[in-house]
N, C-alpha and C positions, 0 to 999 in steps of 0.2 A: 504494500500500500504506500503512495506518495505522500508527501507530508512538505508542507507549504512553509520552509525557513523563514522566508522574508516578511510572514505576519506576523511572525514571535519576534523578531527584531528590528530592533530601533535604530541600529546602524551595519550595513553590509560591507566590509571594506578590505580590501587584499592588502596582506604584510607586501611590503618595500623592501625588507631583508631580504638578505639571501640565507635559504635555511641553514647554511652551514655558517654563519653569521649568528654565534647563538650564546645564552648563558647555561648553556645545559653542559654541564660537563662529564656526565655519565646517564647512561640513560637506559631500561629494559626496552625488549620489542615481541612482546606478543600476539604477533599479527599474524604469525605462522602456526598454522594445527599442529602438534607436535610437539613444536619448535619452545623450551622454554628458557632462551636468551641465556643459555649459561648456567640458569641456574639449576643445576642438574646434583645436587647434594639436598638430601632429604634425611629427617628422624624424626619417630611421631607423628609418622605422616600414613597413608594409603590412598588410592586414588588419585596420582599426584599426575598432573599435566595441565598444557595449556590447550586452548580451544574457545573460538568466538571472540578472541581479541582480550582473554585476560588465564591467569593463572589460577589453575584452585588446587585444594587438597582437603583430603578429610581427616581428623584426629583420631589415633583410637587410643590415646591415652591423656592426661593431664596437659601436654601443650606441642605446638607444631613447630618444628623446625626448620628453614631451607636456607642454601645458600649456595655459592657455588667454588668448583672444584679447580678452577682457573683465576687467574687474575685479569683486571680488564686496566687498560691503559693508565697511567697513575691521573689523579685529578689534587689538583693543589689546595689543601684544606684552607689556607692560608684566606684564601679569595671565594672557595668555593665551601659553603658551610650549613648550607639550608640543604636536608634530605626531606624529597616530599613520597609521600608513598598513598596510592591510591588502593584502597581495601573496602572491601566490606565483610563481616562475621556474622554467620549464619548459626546460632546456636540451636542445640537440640534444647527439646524441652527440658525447666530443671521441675524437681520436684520436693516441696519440705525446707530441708535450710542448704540444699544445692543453689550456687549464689554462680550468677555468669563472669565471664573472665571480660577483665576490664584492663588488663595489662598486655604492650607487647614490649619486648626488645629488639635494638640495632644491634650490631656490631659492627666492627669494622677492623679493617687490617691494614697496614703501611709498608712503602716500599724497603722502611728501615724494620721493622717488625711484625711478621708476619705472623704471629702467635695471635689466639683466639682471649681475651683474657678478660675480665668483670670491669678493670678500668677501661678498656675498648670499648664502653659500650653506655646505651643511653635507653632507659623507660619509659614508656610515653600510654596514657592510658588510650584504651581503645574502647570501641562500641557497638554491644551487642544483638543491635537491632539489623542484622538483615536490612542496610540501608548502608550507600556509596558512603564514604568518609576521606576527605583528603587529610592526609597528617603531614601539617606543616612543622619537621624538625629542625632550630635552631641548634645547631651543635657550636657554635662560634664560643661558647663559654666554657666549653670540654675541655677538661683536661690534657686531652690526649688527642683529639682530634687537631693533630697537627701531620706536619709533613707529605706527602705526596699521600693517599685514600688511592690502594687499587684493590680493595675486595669489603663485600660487606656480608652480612648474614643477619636475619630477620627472624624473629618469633613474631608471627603473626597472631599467635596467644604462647604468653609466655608461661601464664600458672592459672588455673582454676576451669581449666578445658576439661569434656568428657567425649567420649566417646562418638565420634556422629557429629562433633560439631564439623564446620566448614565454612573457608576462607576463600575469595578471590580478591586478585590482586591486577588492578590493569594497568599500574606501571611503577616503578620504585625509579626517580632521577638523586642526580645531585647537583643543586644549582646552588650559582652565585645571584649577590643582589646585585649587584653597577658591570661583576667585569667578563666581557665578551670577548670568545677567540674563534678564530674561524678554522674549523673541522677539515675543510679540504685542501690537502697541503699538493693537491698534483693541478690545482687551478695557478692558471698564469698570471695572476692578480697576486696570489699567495704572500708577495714578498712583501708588497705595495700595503698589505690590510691595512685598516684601521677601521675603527666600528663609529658608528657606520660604512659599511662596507661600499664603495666608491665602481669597483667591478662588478656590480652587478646590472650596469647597463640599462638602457630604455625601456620601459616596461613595452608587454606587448597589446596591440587593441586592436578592434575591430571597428568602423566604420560604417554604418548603415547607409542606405541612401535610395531613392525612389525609384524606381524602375518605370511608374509612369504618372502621370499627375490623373486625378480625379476631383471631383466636387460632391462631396455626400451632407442632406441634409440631416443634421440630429436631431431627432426627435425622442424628449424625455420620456422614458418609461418603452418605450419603443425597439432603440437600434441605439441607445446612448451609452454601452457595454463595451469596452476590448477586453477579452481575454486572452493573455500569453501563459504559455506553461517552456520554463526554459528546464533543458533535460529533468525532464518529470520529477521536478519539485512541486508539484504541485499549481493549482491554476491561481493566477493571480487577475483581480479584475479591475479593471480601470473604467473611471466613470468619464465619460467625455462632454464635455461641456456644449451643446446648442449654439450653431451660429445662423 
């Protein structure tokens, strides 16, 4: 079914960047069935995979684990310090004085220290309704969260999980607030950057124009209608004014 963008929004407007023009310094990509961007280290877990553009698993014991078995490109703590992690927790039903799990943990690991350890790591509460939640983590007052960040690991419930509960997840980054680099280093621009990025050229547009002149009366309530539907978003309708 089509669904009509441009009446829920107030403003339609194409980024100027170039996406590799960016403050995302590390990022998931579960866009691929299968495919779980690496993070391929699981405990606590069953039913682990990605599918439909996000990651789940189910718990069969008190809390979930994932993370992954490789390192990914170091990201400079220094600048880049907000981890945001998109989740939602789907609890089984509790029953009596069974209380939902309202805890998860980060971790993380450095290119000088690559040990998993309690000071690496940061609690953030979470929420048990079956409903998207962004968690925006400031790490910038960590302790430790210094030096180059190239591996992290997640409890998407840390303590008070049972059995049946389940987690998805549709994307864990790590961004900066002000500082931007640009990702592709085989672009001919590459040496030149500066953010706002200056290579990335004209934008592209199209041009309408008549193909033959007419004169139609409008008549309200009648023929005073245009309808457009551009690649089936939906139909939008335009009222035309009587001349």
């Amino acid at each position: 079914m089509s669904y009509n963008f441009i009446n829920e929004a107030s403003t339609v407007k194409p980024s100027s960047l170039c996406k590799y023009d960016t403050n995302v310094g590390y990022t998931t990509d579960f866009s691929i069935n299968g495919d779980v961007s690496g993070w391929d280290y699981w405990n606590g877990i069953h039913t682990y995979t990605c599918w439909g553009n996000f990651l789940f698993g189910t718990l069969y014991g008190s809390f979930g684990l994932i993370g992954r078995s490789t390192i990914f490109s170091p990201v400079p703590a220094k600048t880049h310090y907000i981890v945001k992690i998109t989740m939602k927790i789907n609890p089984v039903e509790r029953f009596g004085t069974q209380v939902l799990p309202t805890v998860g943990r980060l971790m993380w690991a450095t290119t000088s220290d690559s040990s998993w350890t309690v000071a690496k790591s940061h609690d953030f509460t979470i929420y048990s309704d079956n409903e998207w939640h962004v968690y925006n983590l400031n790490l910038g007052g960590k302790q430790y969260w210094q030096g180059d960040i190239n591996n992290l690991r997640l409890y998407p419930i840390y303590s008070d999980g049972r059995s049946g509960d389940e987690f998805f997840i549709k994307n864990i980054k790590i961004v900066s607030v002000d500082t931007f680099d640009c990702k592709n280093t085989a672009c001919d621009y590459y040496l030149n950057y500066s953010h706002p990025c200056l290579g990335t050229g004209s934008k592209g547009y199209c041009k309408s124009f008549a193909i033959n002149t007419e004169v139609y009366a409008i008549e309200e309530g009648v023929n005073d209608e245009f309808i457009i539907n551009i690649n089936d978003y939906g139909n939008e309708t335009i009222k035309l004014d009587s001349i």
